[in-house]
Backbone as numpy.savetxt, mean C-alpha at the origin, in Angstrom:
# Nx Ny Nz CAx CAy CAz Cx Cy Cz
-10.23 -13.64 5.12 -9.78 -12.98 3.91 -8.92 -11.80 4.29
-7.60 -11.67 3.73 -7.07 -10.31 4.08 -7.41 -9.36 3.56
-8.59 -8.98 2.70 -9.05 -7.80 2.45 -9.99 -7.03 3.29
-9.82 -7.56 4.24 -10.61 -7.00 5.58 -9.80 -5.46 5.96
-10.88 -4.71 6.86 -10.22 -3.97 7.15 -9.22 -3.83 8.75
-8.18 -3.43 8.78 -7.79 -3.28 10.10 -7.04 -1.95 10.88
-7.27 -1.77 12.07 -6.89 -0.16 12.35 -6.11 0.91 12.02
-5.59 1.59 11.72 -4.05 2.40 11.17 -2.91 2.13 12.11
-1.99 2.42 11.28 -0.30 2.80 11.82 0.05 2.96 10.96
1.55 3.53 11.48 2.69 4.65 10.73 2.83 3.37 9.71
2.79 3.59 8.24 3.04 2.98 7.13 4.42 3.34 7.14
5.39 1.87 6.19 6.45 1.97 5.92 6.83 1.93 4.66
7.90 2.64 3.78 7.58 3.06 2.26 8.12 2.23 1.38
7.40 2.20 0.64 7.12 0.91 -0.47 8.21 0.75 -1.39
8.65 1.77 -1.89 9.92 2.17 -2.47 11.38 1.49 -2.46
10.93 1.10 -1.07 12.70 -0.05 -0.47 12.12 -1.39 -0.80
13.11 -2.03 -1.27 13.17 -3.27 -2.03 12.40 -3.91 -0.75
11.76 -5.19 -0.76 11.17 -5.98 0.78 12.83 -6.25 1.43
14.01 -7.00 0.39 14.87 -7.46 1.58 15.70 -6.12 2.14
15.77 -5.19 1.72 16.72 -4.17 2.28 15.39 -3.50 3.33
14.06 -3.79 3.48 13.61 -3.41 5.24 13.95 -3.74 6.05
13.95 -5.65 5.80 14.01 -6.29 7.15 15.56 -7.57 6.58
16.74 -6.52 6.61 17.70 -6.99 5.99 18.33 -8.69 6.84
18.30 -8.53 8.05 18.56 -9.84 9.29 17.10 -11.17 9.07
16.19 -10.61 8.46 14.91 -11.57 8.36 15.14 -12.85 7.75
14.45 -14.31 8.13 14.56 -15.21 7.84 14.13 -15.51 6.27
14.79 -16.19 5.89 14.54 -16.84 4.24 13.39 -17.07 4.04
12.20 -17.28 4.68 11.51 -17.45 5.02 10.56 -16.40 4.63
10.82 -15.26 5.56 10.23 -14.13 5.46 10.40 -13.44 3.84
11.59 -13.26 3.83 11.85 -12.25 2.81 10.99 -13.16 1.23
11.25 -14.31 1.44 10.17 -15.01 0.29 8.59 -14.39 0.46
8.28 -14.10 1.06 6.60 -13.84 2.05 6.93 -12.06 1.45
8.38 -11.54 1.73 7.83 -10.23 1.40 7.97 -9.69 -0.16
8.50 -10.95 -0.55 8.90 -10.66 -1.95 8.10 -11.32 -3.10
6.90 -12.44 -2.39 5.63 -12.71 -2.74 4.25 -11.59 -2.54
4.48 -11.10 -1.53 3.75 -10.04 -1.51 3.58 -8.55 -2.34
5.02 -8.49 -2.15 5.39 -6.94 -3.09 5.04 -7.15 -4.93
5.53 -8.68 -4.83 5.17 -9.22 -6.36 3.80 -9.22 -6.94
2.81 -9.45 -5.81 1.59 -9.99 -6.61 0.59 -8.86 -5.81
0.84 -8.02 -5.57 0.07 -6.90 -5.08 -1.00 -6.57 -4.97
-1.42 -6.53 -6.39 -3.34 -6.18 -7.24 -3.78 -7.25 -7.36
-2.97 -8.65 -6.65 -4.31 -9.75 -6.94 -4.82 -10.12 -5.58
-5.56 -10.71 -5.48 -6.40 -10.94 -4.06 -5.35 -11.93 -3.66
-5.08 -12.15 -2.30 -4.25 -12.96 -1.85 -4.88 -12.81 -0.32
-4.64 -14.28 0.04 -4.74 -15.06 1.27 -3.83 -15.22 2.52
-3.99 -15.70 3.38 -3.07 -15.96 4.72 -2.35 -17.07 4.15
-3.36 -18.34 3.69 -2.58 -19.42 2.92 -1.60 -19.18 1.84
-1.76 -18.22 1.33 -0.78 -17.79 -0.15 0.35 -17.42 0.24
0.22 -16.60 1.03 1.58 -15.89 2.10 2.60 -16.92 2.67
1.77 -17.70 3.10 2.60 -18.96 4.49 3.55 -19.88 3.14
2.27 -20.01 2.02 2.67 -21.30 1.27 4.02 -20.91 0.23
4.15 -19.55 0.19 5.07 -18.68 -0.78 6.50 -18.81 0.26
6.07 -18.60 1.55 7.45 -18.86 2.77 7.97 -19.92 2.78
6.90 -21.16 2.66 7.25 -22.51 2.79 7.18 -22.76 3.83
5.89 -22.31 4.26 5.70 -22.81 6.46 4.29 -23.12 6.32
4.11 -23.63 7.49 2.45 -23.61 7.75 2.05 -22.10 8.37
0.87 -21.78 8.40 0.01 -21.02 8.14 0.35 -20.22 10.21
0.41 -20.87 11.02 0.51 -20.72 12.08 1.83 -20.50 12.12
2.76 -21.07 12.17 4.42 -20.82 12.50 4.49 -19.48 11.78
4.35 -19.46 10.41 4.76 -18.23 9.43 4.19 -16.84 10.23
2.70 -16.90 10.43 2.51 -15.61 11.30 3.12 -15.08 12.24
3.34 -16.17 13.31 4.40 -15.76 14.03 6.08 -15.42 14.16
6.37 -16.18 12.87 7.71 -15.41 12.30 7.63 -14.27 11.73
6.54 -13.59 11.08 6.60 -12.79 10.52 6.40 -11.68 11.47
5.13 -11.64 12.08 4.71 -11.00 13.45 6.67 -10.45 14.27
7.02 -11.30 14.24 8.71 -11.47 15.24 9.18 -11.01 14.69
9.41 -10.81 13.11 10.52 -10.28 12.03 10.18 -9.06 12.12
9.23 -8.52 11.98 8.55 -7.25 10.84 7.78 -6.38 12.28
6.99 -7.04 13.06 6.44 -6.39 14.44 5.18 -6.31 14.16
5.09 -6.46 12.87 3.18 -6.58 12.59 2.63 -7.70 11.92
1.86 -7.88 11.95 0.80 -9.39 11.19 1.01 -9.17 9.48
0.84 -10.50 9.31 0.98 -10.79 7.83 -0.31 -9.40 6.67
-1.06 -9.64 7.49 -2.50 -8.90 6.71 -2.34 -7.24 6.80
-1.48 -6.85 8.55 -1.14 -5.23 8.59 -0.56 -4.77 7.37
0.72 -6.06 7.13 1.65 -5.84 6.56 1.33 -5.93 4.89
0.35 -6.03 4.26 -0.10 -6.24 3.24 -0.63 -5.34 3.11
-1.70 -4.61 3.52 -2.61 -3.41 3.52 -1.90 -1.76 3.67
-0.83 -1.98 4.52 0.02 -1.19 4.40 1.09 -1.11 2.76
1.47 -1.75 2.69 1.87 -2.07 1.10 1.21 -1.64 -0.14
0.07 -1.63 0.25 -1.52 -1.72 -0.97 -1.47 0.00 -0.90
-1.29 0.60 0.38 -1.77 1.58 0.61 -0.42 2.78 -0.13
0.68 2.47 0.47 1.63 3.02 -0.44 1.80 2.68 -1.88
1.54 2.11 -2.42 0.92 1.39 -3.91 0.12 2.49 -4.24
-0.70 2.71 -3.26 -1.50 3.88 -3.74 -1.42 5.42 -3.94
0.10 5.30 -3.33 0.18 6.49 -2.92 1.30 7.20 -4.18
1.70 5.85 -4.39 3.02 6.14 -5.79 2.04 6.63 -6.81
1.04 5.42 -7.21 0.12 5.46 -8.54 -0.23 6.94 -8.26
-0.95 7.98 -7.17 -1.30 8.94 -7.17 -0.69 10.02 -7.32
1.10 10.08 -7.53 2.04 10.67 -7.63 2.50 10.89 -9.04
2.06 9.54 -9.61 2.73 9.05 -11.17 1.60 9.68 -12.23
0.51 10.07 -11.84 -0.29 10.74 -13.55 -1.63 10.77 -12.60
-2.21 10.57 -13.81 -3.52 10.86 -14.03 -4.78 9.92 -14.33
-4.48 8.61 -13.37 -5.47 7.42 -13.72 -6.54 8.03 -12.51
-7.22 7.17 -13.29 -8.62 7.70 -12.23 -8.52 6.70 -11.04
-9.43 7.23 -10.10 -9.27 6.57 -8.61 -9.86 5.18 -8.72
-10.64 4.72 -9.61 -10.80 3.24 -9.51 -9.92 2.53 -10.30
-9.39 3.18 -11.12 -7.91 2.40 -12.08 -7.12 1.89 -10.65
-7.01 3.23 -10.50 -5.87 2.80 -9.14 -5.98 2.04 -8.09
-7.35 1.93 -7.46 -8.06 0.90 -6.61 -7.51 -0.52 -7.10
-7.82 -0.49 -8.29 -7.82 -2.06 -8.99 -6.48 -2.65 -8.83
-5.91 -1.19 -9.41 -4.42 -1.84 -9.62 -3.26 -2.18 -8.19
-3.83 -1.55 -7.31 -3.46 -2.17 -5.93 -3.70 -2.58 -4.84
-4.75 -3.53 -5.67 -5.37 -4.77 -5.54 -6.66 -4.40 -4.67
-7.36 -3.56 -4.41 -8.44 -3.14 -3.71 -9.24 -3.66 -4.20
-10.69 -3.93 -3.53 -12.09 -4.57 -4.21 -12.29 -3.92 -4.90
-12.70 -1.97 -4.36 -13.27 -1.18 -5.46 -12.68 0.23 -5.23
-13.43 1.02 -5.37 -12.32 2.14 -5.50 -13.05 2.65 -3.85
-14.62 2.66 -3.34 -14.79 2.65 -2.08 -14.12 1.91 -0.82
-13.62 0.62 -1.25 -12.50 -0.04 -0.17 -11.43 0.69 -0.24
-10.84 1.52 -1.11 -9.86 2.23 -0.84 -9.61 3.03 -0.72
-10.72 4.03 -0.52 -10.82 5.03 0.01 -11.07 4.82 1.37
-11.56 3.97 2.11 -11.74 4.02 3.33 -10.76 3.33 4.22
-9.77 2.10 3.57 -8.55 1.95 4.17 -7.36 3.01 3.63
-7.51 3.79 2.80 -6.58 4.87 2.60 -6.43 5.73 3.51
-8.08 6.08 3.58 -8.22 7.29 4.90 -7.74 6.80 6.35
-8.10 5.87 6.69 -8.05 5.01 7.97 -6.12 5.17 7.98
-5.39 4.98 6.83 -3.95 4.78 7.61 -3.49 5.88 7.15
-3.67 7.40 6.27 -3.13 8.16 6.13 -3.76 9.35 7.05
-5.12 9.53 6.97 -6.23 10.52 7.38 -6.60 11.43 6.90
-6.26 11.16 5.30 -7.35 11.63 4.20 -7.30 10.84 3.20
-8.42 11.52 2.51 -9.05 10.46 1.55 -7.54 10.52 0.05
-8.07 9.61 -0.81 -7.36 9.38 -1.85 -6.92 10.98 -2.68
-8.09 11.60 -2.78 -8.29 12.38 -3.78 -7.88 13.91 -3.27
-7.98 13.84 -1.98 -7.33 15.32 -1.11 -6.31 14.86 -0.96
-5.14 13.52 -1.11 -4.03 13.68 -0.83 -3.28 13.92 -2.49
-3.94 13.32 -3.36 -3.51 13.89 -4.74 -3.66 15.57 -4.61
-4.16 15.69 -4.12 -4.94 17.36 -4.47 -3.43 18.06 -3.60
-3.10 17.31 -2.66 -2.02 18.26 -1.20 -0.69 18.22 -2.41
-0.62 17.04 -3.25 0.40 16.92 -3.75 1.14 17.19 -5.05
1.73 18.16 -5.09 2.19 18.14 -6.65 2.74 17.71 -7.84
2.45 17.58 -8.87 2.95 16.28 -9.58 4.16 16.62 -10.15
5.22 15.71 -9.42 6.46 16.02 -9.81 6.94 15.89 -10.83
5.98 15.14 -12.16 6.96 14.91 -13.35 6.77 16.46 -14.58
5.65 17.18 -14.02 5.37 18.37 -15.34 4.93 19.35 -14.30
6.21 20.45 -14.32 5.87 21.34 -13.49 4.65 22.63 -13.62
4.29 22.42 -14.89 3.17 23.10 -15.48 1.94 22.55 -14.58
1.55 21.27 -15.12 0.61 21.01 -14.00 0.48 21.19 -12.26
1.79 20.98 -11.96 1.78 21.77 -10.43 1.34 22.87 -10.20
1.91 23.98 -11.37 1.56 25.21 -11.21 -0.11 25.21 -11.39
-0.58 24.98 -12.62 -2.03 24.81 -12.58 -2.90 24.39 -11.68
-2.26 23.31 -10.99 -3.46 22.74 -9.95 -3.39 23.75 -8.67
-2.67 24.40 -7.85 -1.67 25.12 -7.31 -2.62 26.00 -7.66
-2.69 26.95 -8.87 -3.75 27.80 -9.47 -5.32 27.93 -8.86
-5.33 26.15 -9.31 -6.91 26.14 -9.07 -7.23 25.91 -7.88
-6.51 25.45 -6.89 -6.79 25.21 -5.65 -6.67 26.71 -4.84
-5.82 27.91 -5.09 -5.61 29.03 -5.07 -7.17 29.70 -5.38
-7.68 29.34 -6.43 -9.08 30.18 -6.73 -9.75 29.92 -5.60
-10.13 28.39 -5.66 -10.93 27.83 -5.01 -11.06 27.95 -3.21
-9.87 28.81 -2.85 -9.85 28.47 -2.05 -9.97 30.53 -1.00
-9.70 31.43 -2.56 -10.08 32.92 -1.87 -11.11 33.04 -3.17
């Protein structure tokens, strides 16, 4: 199952379309990354991945592995994780809204592959960050973290 967990690395940002990362990547691939980026919050498989490329399950890993430099499942979890990182930028859903919505089991699976590839948790990196759309609330939180903190 790719909802397993697997070690950290430098995440790459979610923001760039899949084909403008790996712009030279096979037809192949960019179907795989543009199946992936598409269906995000739903549980998805090694088989779902390969079968979205149009390869078998073995060849596709290793094209992708060759294209991208990491495994089909790195490369998914990393994705999930910047997913998480937008939703935490964009308002005020609570941390299991956001779990759900990018595609995590629960809001504890994602806190602990959050921490694992950033090296803090969900809720201290909302807290580091200010919310760029209402500068009032920056100032406020900014405030309270200011009390809280002399």
């Amino acid at each position: 199952m790719l909802d397993d967990l697997e070690p950290s690395i430098a995440t790459t940002g979610e923001s760039a379309v899949p084909a403008a990362l790996y712009p030279s990547a096979p037809r192949a691939v960019q179907r795989a990354l543009d199946h992936i980026h598409a269906n995000l919050a739903a549980p998805m498989r090694l088989e779902d991945i390969a079968a979205a490329a149009r390869m078998s399950i073995y060849h596709f890993s290793r094209t992708f592995r060759k294209t991208t430099g990491i495994g089909p499942h790195r490369y998914l979890v990393q994705a999930r994780v910047e997913r998480v990182k937008d939703l935490l930028h964009s308002g005020s859903r609570s941390l299991a809204e956001i779990a759900d919505a990018a595609g995590f089991s629960d809001q504890s699976h994602m806190s602990r592959v959050f921490r694992k590839f950033t090296g803090m948790t969900p809720k201290a990196y909302r807290a580091s960050r200010p919310f760029s759309r209402c500068p009032l609330q920056a100032y406020f939180a900014a405030l309270r973290r200011d009390q809280h903190a002399g």
